[in-house]
N, C-alpha and C positions, 0 to 999 in steps of 0.2 A: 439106683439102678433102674434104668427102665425094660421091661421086657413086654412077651407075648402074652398074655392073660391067656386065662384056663376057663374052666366050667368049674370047677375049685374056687376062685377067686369071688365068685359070685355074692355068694351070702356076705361075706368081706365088703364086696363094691357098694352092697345093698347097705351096710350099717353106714361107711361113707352117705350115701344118697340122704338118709335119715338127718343126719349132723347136717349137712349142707342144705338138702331145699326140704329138708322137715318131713320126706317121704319117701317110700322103698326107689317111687320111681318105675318098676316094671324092668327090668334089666333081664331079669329072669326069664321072661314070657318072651322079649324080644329074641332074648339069647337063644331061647327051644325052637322061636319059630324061622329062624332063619339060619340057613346053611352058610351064608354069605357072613354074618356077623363077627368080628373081628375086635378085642378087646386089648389096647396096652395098659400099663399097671407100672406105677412109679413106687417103687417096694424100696425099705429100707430097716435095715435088723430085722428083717421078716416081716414088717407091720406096710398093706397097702396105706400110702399117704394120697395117690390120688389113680386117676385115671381117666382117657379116652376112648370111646369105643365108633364104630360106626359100620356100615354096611353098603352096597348097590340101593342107587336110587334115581330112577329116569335114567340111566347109562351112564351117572356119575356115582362118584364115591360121598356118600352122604355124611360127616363127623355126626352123628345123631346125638350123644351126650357123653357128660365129663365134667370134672370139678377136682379140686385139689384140696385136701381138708384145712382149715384157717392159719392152724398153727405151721402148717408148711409151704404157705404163698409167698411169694415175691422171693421163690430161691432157684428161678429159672425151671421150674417142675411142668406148670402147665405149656410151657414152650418147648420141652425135651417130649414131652407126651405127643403133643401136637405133629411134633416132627417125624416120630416115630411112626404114628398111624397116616402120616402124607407119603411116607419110603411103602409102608404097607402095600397101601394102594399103586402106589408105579408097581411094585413086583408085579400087584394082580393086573397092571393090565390099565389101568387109571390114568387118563389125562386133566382131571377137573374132580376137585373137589368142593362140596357146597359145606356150608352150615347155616342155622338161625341162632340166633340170641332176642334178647330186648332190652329195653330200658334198666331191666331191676338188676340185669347182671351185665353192669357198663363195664366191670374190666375185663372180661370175657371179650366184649365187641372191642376193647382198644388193642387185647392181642392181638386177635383176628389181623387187624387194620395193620398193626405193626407185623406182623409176617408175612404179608402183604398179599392181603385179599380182598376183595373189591367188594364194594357194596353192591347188590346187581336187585333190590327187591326189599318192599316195608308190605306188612298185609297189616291192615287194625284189626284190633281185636281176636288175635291167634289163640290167646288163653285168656278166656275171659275177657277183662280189659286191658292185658298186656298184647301190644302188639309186637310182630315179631320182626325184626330186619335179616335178611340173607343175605349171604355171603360166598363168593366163591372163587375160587384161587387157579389159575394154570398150573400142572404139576413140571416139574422137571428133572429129571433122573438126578440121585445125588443122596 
């Protein structure tokens, strides 16, 4: 099931973040500082399996982060997520949505491409020596 994430959900999304990129990530901090910020949550017998969150940014709708935990990939999760928080965004108002990824998380960028979002932007060196690629999508009611 996927739903609307809480302020609940949080400490949940942080042990996710841990298992997946090895760190809390900041979820938290992002979540307090911004009024705009917006979380879905892929929950299933009660236990979050993954999640996307995101927020305003330059007058688009930003997917800022998300991951789906290992043992629950390739079961249409991070595609139902993705979808969920691009409907978000139309209600609020949203014609464009962005994201980045990189090299180290290529299925990540092949969703993207497969739900079709355009590569619009590469910066080197974003994190460290991980450069980043963006990505961004036309929204359409639906």
């Amino acid at each position: 099931m996927i739903r609307q994430g809480s302020a609940e959900d949080i400490p949940k999304i942080e042990e996710i973040n841990k298992v997946v990129f090895g760190e809390p990530c900041g979820i938290a901090g992002r979540a307090g500082s911004r009024k705009d910020f917006r979380v879905s949550v892929a929950e299933e017998n009660g236990r979050i399996l993954g999640y996307v969150c995101g927020h305003e940014r330059k007058g688009k709708y930003y997917l800022w982060m998300g991951c789906v935990l290992p043992e629950a990939r390739n079961k249409g999760i991070g595609t139902a997520l993705l979808k969920h928080q691009m409907n978000v965004a139309v209600k609020a108002g949203y014609t464009r949505v962005f994201a980045k990824s990189s090299n180290k998380w290529k299925p990540m960028m092949r969703l993207l491409l497969k739900m079709g979002f355009d590569v619009i932007g590469y910066k080197a060196r974003e994190w460290g020596d991980e450069a980043a690629v963006w990505f961004e999508k036309v929204l359409q009611e639906g």
